[in-house]
N, C-alpha and C positions, 0 to 999 in steps of 0.2 A: 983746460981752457976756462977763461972766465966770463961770465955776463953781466951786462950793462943791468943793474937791480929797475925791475919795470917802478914804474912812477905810482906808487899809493894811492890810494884814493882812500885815504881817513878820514876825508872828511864827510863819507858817509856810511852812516851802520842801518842802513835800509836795508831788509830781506832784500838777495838778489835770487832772484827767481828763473827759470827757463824762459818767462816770457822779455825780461828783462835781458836776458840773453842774446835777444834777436830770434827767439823762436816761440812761436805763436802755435800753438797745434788751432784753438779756435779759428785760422785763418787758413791754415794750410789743409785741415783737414776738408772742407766742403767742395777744394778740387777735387782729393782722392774720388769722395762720394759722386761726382758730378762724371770722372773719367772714368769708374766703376758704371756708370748709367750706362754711357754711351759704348764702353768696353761690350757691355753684354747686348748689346744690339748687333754686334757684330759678330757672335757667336753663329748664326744660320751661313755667314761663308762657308765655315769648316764642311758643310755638306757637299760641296763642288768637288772635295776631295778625299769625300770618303771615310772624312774622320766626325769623331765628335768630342764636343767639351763633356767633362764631368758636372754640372751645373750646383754641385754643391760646394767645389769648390772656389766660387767665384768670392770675392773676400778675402780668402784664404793668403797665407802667405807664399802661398807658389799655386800658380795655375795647372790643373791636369786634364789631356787629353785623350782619346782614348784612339790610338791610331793601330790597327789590322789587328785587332784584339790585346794589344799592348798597352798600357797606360803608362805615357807619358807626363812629366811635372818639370815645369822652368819657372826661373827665379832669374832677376835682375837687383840689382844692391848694388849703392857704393857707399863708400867709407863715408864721406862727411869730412868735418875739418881736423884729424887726426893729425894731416899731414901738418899742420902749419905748428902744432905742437911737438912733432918731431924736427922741422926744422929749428925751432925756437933752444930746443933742449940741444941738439946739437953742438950749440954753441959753449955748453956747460959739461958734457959727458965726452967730449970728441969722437961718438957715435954718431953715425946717420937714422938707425933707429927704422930705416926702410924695411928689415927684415921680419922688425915685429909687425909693422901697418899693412904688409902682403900679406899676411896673417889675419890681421882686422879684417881688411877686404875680404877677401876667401870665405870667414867665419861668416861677413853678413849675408854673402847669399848660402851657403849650405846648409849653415841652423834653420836658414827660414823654409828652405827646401824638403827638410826632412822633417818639419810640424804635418805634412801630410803621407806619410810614410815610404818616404821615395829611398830609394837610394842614391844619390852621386853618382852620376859619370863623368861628366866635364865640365870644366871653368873655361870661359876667357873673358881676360883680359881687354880693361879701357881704361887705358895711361893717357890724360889726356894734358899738356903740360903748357906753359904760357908761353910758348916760345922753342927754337931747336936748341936756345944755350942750356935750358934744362938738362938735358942727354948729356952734355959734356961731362957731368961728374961722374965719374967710372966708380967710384968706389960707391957711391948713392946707388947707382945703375945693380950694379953686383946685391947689393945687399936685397934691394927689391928682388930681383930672379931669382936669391936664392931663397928668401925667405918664401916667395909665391910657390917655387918648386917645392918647398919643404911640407906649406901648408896642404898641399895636391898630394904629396906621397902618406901624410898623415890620414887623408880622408881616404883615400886608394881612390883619386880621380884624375882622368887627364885634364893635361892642358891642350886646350885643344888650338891655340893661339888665339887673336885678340887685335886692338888695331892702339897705334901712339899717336892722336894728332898734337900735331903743332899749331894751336887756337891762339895767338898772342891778339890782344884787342877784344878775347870773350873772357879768356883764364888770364891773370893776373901774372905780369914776369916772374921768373923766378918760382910759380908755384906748380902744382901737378893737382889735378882732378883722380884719383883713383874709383874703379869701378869692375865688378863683375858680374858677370852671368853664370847661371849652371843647371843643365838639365841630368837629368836624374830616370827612371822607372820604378816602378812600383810593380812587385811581381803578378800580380793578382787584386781583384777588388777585394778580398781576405783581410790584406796591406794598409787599405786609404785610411786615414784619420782623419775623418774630418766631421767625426763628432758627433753623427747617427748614432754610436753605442753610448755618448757621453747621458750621466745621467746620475740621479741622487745617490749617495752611498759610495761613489767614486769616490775613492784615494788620490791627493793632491800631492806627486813628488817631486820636490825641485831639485836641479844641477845646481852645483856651485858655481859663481861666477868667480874670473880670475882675476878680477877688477871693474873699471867704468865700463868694457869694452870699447863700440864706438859710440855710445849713444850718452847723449849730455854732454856730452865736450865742450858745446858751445858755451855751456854753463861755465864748464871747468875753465876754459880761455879765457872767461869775463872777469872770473874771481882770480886771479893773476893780477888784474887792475889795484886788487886793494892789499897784493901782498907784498911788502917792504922789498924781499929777498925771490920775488918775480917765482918762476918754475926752479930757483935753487933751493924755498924754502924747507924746511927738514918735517918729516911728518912724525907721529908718535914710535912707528918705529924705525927711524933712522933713515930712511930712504928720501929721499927729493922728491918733490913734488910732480915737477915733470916726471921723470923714470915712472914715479906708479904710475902716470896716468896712460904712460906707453906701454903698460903688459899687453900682452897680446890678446884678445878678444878668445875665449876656449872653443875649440872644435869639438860639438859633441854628434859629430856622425860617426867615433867610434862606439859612444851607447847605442844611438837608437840601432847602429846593425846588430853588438852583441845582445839586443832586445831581440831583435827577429830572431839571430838563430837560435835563441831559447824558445822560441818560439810564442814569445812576448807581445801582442801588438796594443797598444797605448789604445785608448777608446778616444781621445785626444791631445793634443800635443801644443804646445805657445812657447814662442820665442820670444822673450822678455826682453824687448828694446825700447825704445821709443813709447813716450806713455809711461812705462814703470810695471808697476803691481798693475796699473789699470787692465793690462792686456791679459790677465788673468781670465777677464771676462770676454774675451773677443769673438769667442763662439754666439750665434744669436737664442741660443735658448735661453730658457726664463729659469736663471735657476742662484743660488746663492752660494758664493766660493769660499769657505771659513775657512783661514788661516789660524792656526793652533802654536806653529812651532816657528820663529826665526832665523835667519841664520847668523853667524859672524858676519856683520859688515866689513868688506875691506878698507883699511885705514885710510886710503884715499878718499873713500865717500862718506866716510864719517869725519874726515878733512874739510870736504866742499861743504855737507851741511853745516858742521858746524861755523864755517868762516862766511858761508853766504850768508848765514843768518836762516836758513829755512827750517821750516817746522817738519814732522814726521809725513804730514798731508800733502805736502809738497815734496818730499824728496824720494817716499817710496811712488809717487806719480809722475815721477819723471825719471829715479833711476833705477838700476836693479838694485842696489842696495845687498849686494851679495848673491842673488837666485837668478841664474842666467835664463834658466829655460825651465818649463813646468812640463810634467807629465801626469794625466786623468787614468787612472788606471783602476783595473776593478780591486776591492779592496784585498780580496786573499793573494792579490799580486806585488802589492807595493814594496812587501820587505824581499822580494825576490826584485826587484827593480833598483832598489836603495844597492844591494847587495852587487849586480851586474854593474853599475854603472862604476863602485869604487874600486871594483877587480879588473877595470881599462883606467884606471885612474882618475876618475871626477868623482869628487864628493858630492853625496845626496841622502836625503833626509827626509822622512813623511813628514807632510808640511800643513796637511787639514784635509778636506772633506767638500766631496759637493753634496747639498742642499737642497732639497724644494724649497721655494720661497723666489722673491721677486730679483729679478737679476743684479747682482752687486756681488763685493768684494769687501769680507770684512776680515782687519786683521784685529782677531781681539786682543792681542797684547799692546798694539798699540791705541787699541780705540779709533781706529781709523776705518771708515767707511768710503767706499767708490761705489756710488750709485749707477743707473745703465745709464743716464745721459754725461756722464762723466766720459766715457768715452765712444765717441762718433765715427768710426772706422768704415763701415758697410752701409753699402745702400739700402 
């Protein structure tokens, strides 16, 4: 099948940027901070029932609580506008593309789930769609449940079901809102990562990422505007543009368990989305994170940068740029970690060293520096 080629925009060679994108973290991030206040003020309910919060994990990329001596962790994620790049490609691959983006979905809440060393029990499911004509496409329909099912049997999580509304007049016709949740246990406080052991002389190792994931997309949908041949165009290695941008986001809840039962636990853990390299530093200690070694960029992101026009300062701060997830590890552990993670299949690589000194993010090969007010996360 063929597509209408999206309309150029040559007539401008301005950096296109994240902010340019339609996404502003300087704007959006002073809610997080603001719903993080009022979040922890409501931490003294849990007493009525017996349970309590972990209070260090507040921040954190998955909340833990601690209910009849058990610790509990949940996460909520959704995808972002993945979807509307799989609908877009569709019309060029004659795939629906649903079975990688239930994949996307799953991966953004389970990575974030297991920065605190949980394990996965259950997803569900928030298919929220513009309308009930969405649902008519059976073969859309299929590929979603199966790709959702496949990513739940990858992680060994149920599904535990989930809800479909039909929001036409909030969600747009014709499109779908995707979203999940996943609660998880951590067997012991032995388990939690959240950063108490993190400290100078730590080993920095990252996962491979398997492309954009879901994060920057928005970027990646804007720079479409300025390409002749729209998501058909060919990237250095043969692939469309679209297609890369649809790999499926990597599930890496099968390291951090073959971590545990090596009996492996990360002193800290980051799920590189949103932000970029920045989120390196998302722990609030005062400490500095030198990057030594880089990885391959996947062709995609060295696509965007180079066609948005964006500099190294801007593209490792808004995307992975190849390192999906970080692990802080104590240093006689790291080549036993590089080593676990590529015997389930993810490529990983000591990546640098944490630091005494003032909190930031340096990678010296590129000469790029993120300072702490570079990124605003936490209250």
């Amino acid at each position: 099948m063929s597509q209408s080629p999206a309309t150029p925009d040559v007539s401008s060679s301005a950096p296109l940027d994240y902010t340019a994108a339609g996404v502003d973290y300087s704007k959006i991030d002073p809610l997080k901070i603001l719903a993080q206040q009022a979040a922890s003020s409501t931490k003294g309910n849990l007493a009525a029932h017996g349970v309590s919060e972990i209070p260090a994990s507040r921040g954190e990329s998955a909340y833990v609580m601690e209910v009849g001596g058990q610790l509990i962790a949940s996460i909520t994620e959704c995808l972002g506008t993945k979807a509307l790049v799989a609908d877009a490609v569709r019309a060029i691959t004659g795939k629906t593309h649903y079975d990688s983006i239930a994949q996307d979905t799953i991966a953004m809440a389970v990575n974030d789930l297991i920065t605190v060393g949980a394990t996965p029990l259950s997803v569900h499911a928030y298919w929220s769609a513009g309308g009930s004509d969405w649902f008519a496409d059976e073969q859309r329909m299929r590929d979603l449940v199966a790709g959702w099912q496949k990513a739940c049997d990858v992680c060994k999580v149920s599904w535990g079901g989930g809800e479909t509304p039909a929001l036409a007049g909030v969600v747009e016709a014709g499109r779908i809102d995707l979203a999940a949740s996943s609660v998880g246990i951590i067997p012991s406080r032995d388990r939690l990562t959240l950063g108490d052991k993190l400290a100078a002389g730590d080993a920095i190792v990252f996962l491979a990422s398997s492309g954009i994931h879901a994060n920057g997309v928005s970027l990646a949908r804007k720079l479409v505007e300025r390409l002749p041949e729209g998501y058909a165009t060919k990237l250095s290695d043969g692939r469309l543009y679209g297609e890369a941008l649809l790999d499926a986001t990597a599930l890496y809840v099968p390291v951090t368990e073959a971590l545990f039962a090596a009996g492996i636990v990360p002193h800290y853990s980051a799920n590189i989305t949103g932000h970029g390299w920045r989120k390196i530093m998302r722990h609030q200690a005062e400490l500095t994170y030198r990057i030594h070694t880089l990885p391959s960029v996947p062709p995609v992101l060295s696509f965007i940068q180079e066609h948005a026009g964006i500099d190294d300062r801007e593209a490792y701060g808004s995307l992975n740029m190849g390192a999906g997830f970080a692990f802080y590890v104590a240093a006689e552990q790291a080549d036993d970690v590089v080593r676990i993670a590529q015997s389930v299949g993810v490529q990983a690589w000591v990546a640098g060293r944490v630091e005494a000194g003032p909190k930031q993010v340096v990678i010296e090969p590129l000469s790029v520096i993120y300072a702490a007010d570079d990124l605003n996360l936490r209250a």
